[in-house]
The first five atom37 places (N, CA, C, CB, O) and aatype in JSON, in Angstrom:
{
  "aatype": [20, 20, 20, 20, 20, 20, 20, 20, 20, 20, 20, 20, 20, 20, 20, 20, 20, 20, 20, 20, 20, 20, 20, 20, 20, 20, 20, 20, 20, 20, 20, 20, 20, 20, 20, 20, 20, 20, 20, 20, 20, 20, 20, 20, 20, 20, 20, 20, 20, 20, 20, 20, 20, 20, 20, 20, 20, 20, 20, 20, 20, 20, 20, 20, 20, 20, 20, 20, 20, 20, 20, 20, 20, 20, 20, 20, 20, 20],
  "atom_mask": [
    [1, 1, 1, 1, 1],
    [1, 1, 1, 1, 1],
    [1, 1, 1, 1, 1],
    [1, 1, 1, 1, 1],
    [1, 1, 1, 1, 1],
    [1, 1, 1, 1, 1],
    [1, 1, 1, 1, 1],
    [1, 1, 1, 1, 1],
    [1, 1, 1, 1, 1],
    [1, 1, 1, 1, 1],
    [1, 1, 1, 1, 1],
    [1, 1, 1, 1, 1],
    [1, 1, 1, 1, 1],
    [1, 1, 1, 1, 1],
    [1, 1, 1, 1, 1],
    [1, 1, 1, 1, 1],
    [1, 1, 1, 1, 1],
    [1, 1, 1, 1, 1],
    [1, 1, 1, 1, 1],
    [1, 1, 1, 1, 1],
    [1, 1, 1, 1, 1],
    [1, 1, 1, 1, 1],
    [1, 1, 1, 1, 1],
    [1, 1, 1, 1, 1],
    [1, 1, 1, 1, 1],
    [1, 1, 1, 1, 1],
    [1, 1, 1, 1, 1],
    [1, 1, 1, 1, 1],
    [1, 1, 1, 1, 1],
    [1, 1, 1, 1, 1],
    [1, 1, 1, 1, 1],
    [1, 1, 1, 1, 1],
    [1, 1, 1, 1, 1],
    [1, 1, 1, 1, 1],
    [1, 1, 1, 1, 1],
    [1, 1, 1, 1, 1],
    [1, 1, 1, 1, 1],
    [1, 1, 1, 1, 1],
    [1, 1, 1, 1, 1],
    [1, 1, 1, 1, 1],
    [1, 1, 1, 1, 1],
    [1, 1, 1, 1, 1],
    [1, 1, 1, 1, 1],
    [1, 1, 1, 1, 1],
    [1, 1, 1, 1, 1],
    [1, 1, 1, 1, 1],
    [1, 1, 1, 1, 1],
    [1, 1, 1, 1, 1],
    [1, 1, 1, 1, 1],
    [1, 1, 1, 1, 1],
    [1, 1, 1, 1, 1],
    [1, 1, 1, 1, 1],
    [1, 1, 1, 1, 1],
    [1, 1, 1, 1, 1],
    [1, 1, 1, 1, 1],
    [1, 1, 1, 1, 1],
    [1, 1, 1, 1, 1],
    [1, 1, 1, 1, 1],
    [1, 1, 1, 1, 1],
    [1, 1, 1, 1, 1],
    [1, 1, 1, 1, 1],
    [1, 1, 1, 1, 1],
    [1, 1, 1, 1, 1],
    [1, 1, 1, 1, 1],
    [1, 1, 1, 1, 1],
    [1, 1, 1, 1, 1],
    [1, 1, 1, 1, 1],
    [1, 1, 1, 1, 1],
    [1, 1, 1, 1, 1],
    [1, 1, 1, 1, 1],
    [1, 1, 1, 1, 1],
    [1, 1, 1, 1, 1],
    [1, 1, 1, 1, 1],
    [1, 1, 1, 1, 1],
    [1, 1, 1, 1, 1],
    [1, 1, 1, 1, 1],
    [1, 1, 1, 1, 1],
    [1, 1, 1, 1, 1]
  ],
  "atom_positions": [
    [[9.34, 6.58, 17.86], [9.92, 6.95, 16.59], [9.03, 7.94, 15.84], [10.16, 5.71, 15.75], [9.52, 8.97, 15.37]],
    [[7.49, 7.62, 15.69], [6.81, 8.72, 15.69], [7.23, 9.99, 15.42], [6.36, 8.76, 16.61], [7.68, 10.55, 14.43]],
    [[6.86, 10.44, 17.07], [7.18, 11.32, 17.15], [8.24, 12.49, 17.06], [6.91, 11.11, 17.58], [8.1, 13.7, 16.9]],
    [[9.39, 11.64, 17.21], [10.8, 12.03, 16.55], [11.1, 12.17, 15.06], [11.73, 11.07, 16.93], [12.21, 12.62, 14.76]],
    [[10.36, 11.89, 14.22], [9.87, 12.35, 12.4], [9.79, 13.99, 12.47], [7.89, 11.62, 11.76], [10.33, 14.76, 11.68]],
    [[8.87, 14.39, 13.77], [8.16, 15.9, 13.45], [9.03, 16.73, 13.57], [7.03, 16.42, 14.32], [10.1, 16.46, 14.11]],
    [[8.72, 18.06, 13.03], [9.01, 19.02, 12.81], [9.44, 19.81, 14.0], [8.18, 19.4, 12.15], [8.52, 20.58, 14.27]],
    [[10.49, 19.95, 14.87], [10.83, 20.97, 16.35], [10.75, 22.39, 16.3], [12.31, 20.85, 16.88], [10.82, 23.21, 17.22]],
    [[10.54, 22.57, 14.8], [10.92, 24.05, 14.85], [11.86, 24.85, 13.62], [11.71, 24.18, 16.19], [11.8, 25.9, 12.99]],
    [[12.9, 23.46, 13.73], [13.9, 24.2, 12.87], [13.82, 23.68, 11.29], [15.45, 23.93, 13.51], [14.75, 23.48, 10.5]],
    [[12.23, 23.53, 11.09], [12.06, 23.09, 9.36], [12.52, 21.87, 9.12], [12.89, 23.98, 8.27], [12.24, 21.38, 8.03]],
    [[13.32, 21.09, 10.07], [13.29, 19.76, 9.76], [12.55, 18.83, 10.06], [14.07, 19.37, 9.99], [12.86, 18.55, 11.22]],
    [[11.5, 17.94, 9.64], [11.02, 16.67, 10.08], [9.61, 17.32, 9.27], [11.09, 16.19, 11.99], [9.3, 18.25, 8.51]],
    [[9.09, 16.35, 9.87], [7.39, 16.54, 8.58], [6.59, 17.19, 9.94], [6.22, 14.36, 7.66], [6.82, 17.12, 11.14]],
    [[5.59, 17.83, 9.15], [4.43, 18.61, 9.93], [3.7, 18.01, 10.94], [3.45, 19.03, 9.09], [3.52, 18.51, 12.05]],
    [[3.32, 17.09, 10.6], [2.6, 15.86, 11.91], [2.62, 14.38, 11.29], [0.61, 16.2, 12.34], [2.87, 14.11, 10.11]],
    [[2.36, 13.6, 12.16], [2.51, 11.88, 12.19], [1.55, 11.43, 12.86], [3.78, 11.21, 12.84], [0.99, 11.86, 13.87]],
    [[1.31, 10.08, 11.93], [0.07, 9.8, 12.64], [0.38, 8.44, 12.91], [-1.32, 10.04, 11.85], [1.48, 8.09, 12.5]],
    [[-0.41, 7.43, 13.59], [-0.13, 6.08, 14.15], [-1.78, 5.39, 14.22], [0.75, 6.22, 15.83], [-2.69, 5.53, 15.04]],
    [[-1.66, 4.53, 12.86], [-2.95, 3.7, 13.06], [-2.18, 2.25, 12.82], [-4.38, 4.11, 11.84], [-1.36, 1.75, 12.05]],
    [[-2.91, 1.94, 13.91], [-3.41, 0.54, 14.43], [-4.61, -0.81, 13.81], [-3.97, 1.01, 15.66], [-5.71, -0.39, 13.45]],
    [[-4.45, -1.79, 13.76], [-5.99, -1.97, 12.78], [-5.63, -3.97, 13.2], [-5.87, -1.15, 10.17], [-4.52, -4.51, 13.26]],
    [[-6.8, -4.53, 13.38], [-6.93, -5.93, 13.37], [-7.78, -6.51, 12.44], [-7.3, -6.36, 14.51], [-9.01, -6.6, 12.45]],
    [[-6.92, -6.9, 11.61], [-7.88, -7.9, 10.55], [-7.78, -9.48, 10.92], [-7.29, -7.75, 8.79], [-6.95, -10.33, 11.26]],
    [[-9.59, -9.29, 10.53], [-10.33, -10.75, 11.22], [-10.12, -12.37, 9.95], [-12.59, -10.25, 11.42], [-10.19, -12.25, 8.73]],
    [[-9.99, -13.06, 10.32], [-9.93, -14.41, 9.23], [-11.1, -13.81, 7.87], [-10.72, -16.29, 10.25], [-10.99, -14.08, 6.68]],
    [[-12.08, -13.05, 8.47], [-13.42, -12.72, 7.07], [-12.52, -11.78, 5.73], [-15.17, -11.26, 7.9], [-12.7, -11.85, 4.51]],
    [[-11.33, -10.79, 6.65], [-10.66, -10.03, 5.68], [-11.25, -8.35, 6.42], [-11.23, -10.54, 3.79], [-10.83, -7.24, 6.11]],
    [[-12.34, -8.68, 7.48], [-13.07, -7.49, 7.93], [-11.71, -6.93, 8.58], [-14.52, -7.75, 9.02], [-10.8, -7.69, 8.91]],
    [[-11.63, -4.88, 8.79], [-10.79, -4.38, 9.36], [-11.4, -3.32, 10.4], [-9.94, -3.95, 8.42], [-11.98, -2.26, 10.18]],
    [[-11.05, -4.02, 11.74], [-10.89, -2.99, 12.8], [-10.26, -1.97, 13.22], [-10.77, -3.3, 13.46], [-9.66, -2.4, 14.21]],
    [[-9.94, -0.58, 13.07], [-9.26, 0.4, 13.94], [-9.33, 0.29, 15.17], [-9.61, 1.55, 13.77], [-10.47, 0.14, 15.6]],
    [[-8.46, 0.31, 15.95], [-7.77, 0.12, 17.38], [-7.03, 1.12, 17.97], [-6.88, -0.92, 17.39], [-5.83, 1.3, 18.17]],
    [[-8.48, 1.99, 18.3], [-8.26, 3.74, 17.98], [-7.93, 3.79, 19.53], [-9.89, 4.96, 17.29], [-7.21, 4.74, 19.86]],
    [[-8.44, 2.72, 20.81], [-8.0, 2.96, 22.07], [-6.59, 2.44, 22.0], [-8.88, 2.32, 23.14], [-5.98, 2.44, 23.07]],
    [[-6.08, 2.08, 21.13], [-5.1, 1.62, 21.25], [-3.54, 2.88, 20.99], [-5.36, 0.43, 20.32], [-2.32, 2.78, 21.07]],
    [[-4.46, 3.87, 20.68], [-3.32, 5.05, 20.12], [-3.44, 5.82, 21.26], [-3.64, 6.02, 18.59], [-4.41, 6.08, 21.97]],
    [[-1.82, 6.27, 21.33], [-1.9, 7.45, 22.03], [-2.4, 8.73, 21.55], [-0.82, 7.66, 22.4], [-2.15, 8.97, 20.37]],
    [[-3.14, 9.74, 22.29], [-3.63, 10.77, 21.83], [-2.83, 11.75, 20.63], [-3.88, 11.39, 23.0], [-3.26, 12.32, 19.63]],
    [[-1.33, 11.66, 21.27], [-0.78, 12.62, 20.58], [-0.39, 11.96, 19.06], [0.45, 13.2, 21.44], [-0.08, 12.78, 18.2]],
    [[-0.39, 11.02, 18.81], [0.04, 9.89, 17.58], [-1.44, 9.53, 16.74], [0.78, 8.17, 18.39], [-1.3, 8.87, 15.71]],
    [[-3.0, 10.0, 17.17], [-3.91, 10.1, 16.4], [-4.54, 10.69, 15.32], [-4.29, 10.14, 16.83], [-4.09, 11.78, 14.95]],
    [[-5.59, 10.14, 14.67], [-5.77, 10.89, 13.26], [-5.99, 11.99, 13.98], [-6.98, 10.45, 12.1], [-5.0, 12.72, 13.91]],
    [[-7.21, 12.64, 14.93], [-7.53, 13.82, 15.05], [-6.59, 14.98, 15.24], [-8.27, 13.77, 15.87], [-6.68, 16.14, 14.87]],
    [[-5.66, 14.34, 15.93], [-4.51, 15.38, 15.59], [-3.78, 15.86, 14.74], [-3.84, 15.28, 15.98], [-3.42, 17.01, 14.5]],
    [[-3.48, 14.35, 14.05], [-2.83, 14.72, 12.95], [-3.55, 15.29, 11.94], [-2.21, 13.76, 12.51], [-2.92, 16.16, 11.34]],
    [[-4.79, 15.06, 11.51], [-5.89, 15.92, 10.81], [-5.71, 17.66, 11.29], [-7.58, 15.23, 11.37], [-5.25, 18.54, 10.56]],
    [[-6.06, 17.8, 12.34], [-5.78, 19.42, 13.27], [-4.4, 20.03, 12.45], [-5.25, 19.14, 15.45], [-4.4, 21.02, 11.72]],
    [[-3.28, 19.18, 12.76], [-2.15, 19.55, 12.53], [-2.2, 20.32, 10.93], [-1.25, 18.28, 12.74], [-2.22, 21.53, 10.72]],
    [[-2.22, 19.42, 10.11], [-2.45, 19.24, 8.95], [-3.06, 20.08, 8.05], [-2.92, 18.41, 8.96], [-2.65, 20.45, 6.95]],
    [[-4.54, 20.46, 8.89], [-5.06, 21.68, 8.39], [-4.61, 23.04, 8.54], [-6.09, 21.72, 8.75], [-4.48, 24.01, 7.79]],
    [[-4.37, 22.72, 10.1], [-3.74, 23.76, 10.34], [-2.67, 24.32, 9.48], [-3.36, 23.59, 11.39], [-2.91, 25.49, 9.17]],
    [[-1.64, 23.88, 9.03], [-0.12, 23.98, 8.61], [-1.01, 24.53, 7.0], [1.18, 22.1, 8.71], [-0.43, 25.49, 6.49]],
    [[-2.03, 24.16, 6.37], [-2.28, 24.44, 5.36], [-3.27, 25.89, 5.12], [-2.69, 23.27, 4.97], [-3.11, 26.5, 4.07]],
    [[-4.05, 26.27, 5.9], [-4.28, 27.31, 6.68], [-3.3, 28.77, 6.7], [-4.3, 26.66, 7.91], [-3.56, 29.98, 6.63]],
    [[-2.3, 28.12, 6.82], [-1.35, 29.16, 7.71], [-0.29, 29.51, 6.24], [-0.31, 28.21, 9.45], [0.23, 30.61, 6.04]],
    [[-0.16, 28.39, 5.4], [0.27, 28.89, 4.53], [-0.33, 29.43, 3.21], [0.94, 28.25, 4.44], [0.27, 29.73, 2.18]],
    [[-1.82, 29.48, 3.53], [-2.39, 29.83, 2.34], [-3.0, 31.11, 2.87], [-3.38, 28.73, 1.67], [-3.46, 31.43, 3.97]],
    [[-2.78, 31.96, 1.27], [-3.62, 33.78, 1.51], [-5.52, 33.31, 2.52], [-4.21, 34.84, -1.15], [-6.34, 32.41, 2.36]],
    [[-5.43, 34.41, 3.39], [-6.57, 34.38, 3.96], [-7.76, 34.67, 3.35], [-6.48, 35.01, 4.82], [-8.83, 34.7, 3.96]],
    [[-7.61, 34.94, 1.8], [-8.62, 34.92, 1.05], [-8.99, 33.41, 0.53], [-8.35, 35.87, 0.02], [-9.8, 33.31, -0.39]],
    [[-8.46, 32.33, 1.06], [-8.4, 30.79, 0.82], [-9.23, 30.22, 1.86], [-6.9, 30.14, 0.89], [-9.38, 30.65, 3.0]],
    [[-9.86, 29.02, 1.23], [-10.63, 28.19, 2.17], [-11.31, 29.2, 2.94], [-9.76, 27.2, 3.08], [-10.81, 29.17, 4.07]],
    [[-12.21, 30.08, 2.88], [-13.0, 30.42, 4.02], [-14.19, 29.69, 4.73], [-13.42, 31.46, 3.71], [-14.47, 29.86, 5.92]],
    [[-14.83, 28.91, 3.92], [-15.28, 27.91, 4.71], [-15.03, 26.77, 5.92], [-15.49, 27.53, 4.07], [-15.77, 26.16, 6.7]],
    [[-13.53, 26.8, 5.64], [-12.79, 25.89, 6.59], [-12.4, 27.31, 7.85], [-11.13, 24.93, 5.63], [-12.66, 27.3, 9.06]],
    [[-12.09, 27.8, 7.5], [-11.89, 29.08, 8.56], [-12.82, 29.28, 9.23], [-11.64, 30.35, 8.09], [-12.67, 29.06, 10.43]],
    [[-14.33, 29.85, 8.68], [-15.22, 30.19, 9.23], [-15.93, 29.12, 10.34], [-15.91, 30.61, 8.24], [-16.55, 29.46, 11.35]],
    [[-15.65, 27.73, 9.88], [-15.63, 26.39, 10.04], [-15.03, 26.22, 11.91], [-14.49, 25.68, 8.66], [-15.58, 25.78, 12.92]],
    [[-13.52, 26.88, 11.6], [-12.83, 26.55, 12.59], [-12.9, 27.62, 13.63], [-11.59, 26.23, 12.17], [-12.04, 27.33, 14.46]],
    [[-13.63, 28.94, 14.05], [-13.36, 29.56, 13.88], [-15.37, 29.35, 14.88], [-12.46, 29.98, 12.56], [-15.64, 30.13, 15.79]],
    [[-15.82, 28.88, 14.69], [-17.19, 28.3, 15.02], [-18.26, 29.04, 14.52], [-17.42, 28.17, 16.44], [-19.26, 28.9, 15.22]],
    [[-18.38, 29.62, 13.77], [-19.13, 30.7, 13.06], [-20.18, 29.68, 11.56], [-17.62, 32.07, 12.35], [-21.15, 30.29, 11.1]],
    [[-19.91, 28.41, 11.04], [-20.68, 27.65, 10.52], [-20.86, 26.18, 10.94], [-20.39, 27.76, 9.41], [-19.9, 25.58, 11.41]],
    [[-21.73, 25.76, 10.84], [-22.25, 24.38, 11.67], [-21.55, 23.34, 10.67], [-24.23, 24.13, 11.79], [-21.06, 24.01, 9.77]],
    [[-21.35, 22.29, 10.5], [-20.93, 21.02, 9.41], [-21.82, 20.63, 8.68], [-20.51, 19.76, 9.94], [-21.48, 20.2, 7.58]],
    [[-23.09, 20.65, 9.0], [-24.13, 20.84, 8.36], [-25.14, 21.52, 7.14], [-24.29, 20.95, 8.96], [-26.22, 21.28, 6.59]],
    [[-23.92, 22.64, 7.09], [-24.72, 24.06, 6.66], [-23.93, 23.7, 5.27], [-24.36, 25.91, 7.66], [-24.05, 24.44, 4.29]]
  ]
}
């Protein structure tokens, strides 16, 4: 079902979807059950996606840090 939300092309459905998973213990503690996702239904993608789509619609005088970022030209660090 996921995956059938997204977007094919023709402007209908949302930009990306994501699928988290999580086991909470009797303490109230919460696990992510990140082997438990399929690749294409994960944050990292859906993060990728996400930026991406925001990227693309903003003037290239926007976010250049995230560009330069993606783009491998600054470390995460810097």
């Amino acid at each position: 079902m996921m995956r059938k939300l997204r977007d094919r092309g023709d402007g209908n459905g949302y930009t990306a979807t994501c699928l988290l998973m999580y086991d909470a213990g009797p303490s109230g503690a919460v696990s992510i059950l990140a082997d438990e996702i399929p690749a294409d239904l994960g944050a990292p993608q859906f993060m990728d996606r996400m930026i991406t789509a925001i990227l693309d619609a903003a003037p290239a005088s926007f976010h250049r840090t995230v560009r330069e970022r993606r783009r491998g030209r600054l470390l995460l660090e810097e």
